[in-house]
C-alpha positions in Angstrom: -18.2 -13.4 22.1 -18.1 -9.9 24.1 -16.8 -6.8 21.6 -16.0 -9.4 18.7 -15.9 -6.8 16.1 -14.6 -3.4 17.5 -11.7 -5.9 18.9 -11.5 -7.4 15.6 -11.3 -4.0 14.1 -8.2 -2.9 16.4 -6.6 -6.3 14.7 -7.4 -4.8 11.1 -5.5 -1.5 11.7 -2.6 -3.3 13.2 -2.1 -5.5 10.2 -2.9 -2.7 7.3 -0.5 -0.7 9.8 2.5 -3.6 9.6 2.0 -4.0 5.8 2.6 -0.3 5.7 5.7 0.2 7.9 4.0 1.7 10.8 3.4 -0.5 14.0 2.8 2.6 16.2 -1.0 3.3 15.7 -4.1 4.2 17.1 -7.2 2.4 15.3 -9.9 5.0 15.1 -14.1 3.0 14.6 -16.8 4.8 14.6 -20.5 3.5 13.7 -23.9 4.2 14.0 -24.1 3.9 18.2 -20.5 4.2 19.2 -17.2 5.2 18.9 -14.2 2.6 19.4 -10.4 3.4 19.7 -7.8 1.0 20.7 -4.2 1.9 20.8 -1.4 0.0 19.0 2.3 -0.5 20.0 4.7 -2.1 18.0 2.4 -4.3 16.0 1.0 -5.5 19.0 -2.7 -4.3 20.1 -2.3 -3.6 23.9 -4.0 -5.9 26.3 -5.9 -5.4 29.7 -7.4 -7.2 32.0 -9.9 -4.5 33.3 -13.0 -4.9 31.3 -16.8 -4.6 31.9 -20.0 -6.2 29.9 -23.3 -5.0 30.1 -22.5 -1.2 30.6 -23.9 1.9 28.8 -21.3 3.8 26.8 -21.0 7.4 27.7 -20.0 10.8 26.0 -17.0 11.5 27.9 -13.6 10.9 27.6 -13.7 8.2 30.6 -16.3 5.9 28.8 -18.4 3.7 30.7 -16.3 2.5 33.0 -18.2 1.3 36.4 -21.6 1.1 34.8 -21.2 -2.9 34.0 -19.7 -6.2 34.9 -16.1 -6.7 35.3 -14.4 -9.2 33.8 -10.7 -10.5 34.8 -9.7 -12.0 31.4 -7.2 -10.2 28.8 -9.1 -8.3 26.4 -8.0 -6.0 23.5 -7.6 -2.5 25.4 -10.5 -0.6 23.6 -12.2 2.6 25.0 -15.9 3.0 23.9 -18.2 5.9 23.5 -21.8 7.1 23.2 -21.2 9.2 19.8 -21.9 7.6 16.5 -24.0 8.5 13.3 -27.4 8.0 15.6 -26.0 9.3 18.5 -29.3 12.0 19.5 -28.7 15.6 19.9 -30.8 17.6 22.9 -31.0 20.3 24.9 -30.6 19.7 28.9 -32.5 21.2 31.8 -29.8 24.2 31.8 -30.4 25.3 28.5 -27.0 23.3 27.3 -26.7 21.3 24.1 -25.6 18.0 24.4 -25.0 14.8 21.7 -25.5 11.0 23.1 -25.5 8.7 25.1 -29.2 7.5 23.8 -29.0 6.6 20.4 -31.4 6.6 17.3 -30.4 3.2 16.5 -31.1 1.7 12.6 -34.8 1.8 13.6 -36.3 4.1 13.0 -32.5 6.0 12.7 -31.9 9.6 12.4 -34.9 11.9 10.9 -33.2 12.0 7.8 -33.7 8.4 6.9 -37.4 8.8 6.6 -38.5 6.1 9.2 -40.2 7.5 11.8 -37.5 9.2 13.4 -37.7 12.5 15.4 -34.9 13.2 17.2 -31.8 15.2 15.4 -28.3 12.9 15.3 -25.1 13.4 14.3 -25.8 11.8 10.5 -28.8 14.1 10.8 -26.0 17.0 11.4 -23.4 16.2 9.1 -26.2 15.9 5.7 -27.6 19.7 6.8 -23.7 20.5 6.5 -23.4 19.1 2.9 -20.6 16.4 4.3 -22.7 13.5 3.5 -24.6 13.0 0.4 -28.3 13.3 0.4 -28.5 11.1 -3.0 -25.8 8.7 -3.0 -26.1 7.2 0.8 -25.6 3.6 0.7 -24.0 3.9 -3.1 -27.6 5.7 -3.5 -30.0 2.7 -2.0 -31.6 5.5 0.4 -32.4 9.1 -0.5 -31.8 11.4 2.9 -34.3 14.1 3.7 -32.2 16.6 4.2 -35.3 19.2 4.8 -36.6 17.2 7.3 -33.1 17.0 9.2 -33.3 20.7 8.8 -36.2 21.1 10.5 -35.5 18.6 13.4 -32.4 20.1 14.2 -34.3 23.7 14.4 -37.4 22.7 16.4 -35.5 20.6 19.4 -32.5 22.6 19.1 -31.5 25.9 17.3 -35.5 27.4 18.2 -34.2 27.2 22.0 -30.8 28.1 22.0 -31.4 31.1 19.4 -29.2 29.9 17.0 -29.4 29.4 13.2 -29.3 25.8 12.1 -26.3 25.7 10.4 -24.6 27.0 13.4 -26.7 24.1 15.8 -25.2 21.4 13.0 -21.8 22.6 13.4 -21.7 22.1 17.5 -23.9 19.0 17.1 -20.2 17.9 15.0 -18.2 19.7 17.6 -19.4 18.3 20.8 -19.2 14.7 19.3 -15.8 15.3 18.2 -14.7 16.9 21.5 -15.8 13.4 22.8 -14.0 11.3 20.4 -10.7 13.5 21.4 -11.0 12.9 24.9 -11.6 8.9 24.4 -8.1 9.3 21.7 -6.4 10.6 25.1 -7.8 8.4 27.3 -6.3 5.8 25.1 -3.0 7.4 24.7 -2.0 10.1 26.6 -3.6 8.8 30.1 -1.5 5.8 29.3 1.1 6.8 28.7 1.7 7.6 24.7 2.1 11.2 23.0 -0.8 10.3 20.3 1.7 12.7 17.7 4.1 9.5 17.5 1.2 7.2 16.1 -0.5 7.2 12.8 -4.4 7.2 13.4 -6.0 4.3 11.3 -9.9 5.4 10.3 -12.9 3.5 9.3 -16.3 2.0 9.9 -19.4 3.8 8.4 -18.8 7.4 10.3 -15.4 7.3 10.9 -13.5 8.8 8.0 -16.2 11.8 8.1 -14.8 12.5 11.7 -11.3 11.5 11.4 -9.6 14.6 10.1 -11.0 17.6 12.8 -9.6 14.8 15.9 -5.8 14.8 14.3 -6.3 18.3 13.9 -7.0 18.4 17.6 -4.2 16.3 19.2 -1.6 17.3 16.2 -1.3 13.6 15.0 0.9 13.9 11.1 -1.6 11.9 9.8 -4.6 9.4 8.8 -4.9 6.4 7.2 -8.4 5.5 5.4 -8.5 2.2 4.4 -10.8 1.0 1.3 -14.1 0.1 2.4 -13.3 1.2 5.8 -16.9 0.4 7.0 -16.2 -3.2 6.6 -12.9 -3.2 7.6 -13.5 -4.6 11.1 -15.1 -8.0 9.3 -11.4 -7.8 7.7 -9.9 -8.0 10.7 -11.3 -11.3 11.5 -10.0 -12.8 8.4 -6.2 -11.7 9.6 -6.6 -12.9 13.4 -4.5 -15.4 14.4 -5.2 -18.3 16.6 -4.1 -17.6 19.9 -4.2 -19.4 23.2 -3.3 -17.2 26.9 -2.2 -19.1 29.5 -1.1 -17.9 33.1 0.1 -19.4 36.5 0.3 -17.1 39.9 4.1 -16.7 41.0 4.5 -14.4 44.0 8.4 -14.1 44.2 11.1 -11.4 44.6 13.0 -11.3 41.7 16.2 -11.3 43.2 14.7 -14.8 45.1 13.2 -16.7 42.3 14.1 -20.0 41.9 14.8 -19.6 38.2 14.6 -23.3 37.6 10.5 -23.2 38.4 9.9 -20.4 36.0 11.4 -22.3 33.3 9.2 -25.6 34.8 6.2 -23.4 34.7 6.8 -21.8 31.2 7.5 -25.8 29.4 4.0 -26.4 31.0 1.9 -23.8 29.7 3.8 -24.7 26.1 3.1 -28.0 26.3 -0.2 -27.1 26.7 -0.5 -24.2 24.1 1.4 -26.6 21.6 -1.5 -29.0 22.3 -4.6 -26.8 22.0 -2.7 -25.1 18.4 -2.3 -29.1 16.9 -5.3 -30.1 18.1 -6.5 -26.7 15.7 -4.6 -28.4 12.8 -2.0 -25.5 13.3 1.5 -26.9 12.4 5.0 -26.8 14.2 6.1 -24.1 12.0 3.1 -21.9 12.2 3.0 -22.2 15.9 4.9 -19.0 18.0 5.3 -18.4 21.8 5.2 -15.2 23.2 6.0 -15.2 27.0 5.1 -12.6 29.5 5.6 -11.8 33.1 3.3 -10.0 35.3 6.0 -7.2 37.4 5.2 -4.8 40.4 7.3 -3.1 43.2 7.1 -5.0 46.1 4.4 -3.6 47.7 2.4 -2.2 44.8 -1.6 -3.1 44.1 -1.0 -3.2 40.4 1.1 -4.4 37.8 3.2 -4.2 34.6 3.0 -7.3 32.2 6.8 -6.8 30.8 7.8 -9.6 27.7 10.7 -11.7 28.2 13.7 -11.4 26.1 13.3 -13.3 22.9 15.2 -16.1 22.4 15.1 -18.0 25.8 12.3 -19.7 25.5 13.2 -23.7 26.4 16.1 -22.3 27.9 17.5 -21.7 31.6 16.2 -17.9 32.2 19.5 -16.4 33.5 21.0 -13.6 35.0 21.5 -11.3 31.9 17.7 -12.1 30.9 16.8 -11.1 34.1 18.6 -7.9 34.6 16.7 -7.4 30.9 13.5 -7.8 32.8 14.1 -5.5 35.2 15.2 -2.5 33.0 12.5 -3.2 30.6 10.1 -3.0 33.7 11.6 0.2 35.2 11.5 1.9 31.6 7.5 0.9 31.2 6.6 2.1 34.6 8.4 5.5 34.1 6.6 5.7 30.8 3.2 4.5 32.4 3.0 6.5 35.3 6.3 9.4 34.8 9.1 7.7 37.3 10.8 5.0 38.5 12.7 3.7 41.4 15.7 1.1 40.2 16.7 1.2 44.4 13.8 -0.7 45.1 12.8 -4.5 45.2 10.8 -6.3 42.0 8.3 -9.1 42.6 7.2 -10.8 39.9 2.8 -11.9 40.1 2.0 -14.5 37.2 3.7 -15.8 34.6 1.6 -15.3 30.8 2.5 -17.4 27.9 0.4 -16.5 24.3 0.4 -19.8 21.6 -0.2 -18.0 18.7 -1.0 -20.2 15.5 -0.2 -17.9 12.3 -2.8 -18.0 9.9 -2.6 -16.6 5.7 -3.9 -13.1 5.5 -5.4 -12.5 2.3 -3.5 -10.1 0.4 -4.5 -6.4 -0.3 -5.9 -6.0 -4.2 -3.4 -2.9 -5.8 -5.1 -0.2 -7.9 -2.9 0.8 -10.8 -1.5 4.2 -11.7 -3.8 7.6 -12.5 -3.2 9.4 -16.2 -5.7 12.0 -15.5 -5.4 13.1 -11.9 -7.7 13.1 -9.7 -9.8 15.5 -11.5 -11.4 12.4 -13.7 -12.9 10.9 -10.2 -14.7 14.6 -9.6 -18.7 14.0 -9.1 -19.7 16.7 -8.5 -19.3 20.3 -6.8 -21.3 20.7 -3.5 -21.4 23.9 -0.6 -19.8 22.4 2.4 -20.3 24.2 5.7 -16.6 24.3 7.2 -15.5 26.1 10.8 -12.3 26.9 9.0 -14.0 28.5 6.4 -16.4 30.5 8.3 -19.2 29.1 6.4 -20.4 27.0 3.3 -17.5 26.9 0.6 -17.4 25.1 -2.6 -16.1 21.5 -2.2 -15.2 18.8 -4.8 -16.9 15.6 -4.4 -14.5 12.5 -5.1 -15.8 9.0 -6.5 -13.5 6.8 -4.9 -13.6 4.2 -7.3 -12.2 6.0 -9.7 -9.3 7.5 -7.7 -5.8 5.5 -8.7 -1.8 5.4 -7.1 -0.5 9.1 -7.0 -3.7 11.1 -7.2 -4.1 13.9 -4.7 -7.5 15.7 -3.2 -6.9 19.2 -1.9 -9.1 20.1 1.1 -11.8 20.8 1.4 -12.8 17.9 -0.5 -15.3 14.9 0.2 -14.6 11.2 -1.2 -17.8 9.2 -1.5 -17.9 5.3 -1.5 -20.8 2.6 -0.9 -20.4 2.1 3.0 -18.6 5.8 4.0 -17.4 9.4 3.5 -14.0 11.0 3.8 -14.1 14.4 4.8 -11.0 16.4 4.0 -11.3 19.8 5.7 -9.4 22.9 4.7 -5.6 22.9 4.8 -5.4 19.1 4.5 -5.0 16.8 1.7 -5.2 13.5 0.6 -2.8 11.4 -1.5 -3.7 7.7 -3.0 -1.3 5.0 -2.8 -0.6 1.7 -4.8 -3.9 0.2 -2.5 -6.2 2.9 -2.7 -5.5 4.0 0.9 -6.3 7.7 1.3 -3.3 9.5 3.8 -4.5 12.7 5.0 -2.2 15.3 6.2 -1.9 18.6 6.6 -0.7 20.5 3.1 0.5 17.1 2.4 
């Protein structure tokens, strides 16, 4: 009920990541109010149980954390942002441009939908710098204004700061991106991850126009843009399994456990799980047990949810698995928070068992091979403002549609579809495989 779809689109870019041999990634949605990343490890979305309802996303890279209601249940780990395609540009009190929190909204939206709007966005700032068409928005159901973006952007911004508009457009981009970086770290780096060891997975309806200048930024090899990446968080609820969490307190030194009631507590909560998954018309051989312990230091405030070795599950937890435990908790607590300390005692603080009933995913449709290239999918040639290139350049606009398996776009380029934009900037490239996912990476 709370974050349905940006969790559901963290799901998405796990699965298209597993289908593609990558379970390291980072799932990258931006929309029209907000910008969603959730991080990605080993095919498994990570999990907290820190999250708060009700709160206003902000700009920077420490969301909006404090601002709502907490919640102690686990939750897809997602860090959420004021910066999408609304997102309203200003200038503060000191003379200082900023982008977001307040939002445009669908209605009346950015200036250059022609609704009312006054106030210059982030769409408004991307159509003045020819990276979104003005005619084929929406597969062409709305016509942008670009002139009156133009003017929006230079009477609330570029007028005060003495700038031309072009320039104003570019740092409208900028300081959104800037955000989006800090929220990829928060995500990563403040948990632990080097972002450069996870592919970024882009989509929703402003995403793929951003996606390139943020791998740019925190060196990631490259991006994956799904097809019809601004539904692909409505995908990800057609992949989601069933699943169940249980959990039981268990406040016990490791080394003093009574084994024998971890194994009592565990046949409970699958018993139970095995119940709620029937009762779902899941069947014994689509049902799967994934069981979880909650570790600290003895002594510690907070805790480290380690897995249990695989293959003990019914069986008497013994001393090996147990010595497992521990390395695997010492390991994740060097990684989480940069040491460890093997000399001192381990407590384990709940038990966590996940019935997971396996559901069919529906299978990704193939495009066939090119025979022209990728110069039979060219629109059209429009001046795109870049940083890199110091100003507007010439840049090939793609029709995605027509792209096939093996065709390549050169940066700068722009791909069009119905429900987004992929912006390729200078020095990148993009290269189409056998599902009409565009890579991006640098020279290729």
């Amino acid at each position: 009920m709370v974050e349905s779809g940006p969790a559901a689109g963290v799901i998405a870019a796990s699965e298209l990541g597993k289908s593609l041999g990558y379970e390291d990634v980072i799932s990258f949605d931006m929309g029209g109010t907000t910008a969603k990343v959730g991080l990605v490890e080993g095919g498994m979305p990570r999990v907290t149980k820190d999250y708060e309802v009700g709160g206003t996303a902000s700009t920077t890279e420490h969301g909006s954390r404090g601002s709502g209601y907490p919640i102690r249940t686990p939750v897809i780990d997602l860090v959420e942002i004021g910066a999408g395609g609304g997102s309203i540009a200003w200038i503060d009190s000191g003379g200082i441009l900023r982008v977001g929190p307040r939002s445009a909204g669908a209605d009346p939206g950015p200036v250059c939908y022609g609704l009312g709007g006054s106030e210059p966005t982030i769409t408004d700032a991307n159509l003045v710098l020819g990276r979104i068409s003005a005619e084929y928005f929406l597969g062409g159901e709305i016509e942008l204004d670009v002139e009156a973006a133009r003017r929006a952007i230079e009477e609330k911004c570029a007028e005060r700061l003495g700038m031309s508009v072009e320039e104003v457009a570019l740092g409208i981009v900028e300081i959104a991106n800037n955000a989006m970086v800090g929220a990829l770290r928060r995500v990563s780096v403040q948990r632990g991850y080097d972002p450069r060891e996870f592919l970024l997975v882009a989509f929703g309806g402003a995403g793929p126009v951003h996606a390139n200048r943020l791998v740019a930024e925190l060196e990631m090899p490259r991006v994956l843009v799904p097809m019809s990446p601004g539904t692909t968080s409505a995908m990800g609820l057609l992949v989601t399994d069933i699943k169940h969490d249980y959990s039981v307190a268990l406040i016990r030194r490791v080394d003093e456990v009574d084994l024998s009631l971890v194994e009592e507590q565990f046949e409970r909560m699958v018993s139970d799980g095995r119940g709620a998954l029937a009762r779902e018309g899941v069947g014994n051989e689509e049902m799967r047990f994934v069981r979880q312990a909650d570790v600290r230091y003895v002594g510690q405030s907070y805790e480290l949810t380690i897995p249990l070795p695989e293959g003990v599950l019914g069986e008497v937890l013994g001393e090996r698995e147990v010595a497992e435990v521990l390395a695997r908790f010492h390991r994740e607590h060097e990684r989480a928070y940069g040491f460890m300390a093997e000399e001192e005692p381990v407590e384990f603080v709940a038990l966590r068992l996940s019935a997971i009933g396996e559901i069919s995913k529906p299978k990704v449709r193939e495009v066939g091979e090119g025979v022209g290239g990728s110069d039979s999918a060219v629109k059209e040639v429009r001046r795109v403002y870049f940083a890199e290139s110091g100003g507007y350049v010439d840049c090939r606009v793609y029709d995605r549609y027509e792209l096939r398996c093996g065709d390549v776009i050169e940066g700068p380029g722009i791909v069009e579809e119905v429900d987004s934009t992929v912006v390729v900037h200078p020095g990148w490239r993009g290269d189409v495989d056998g599902f009409g996912n565009l890579w991006l990476a640098v020279g290729g």
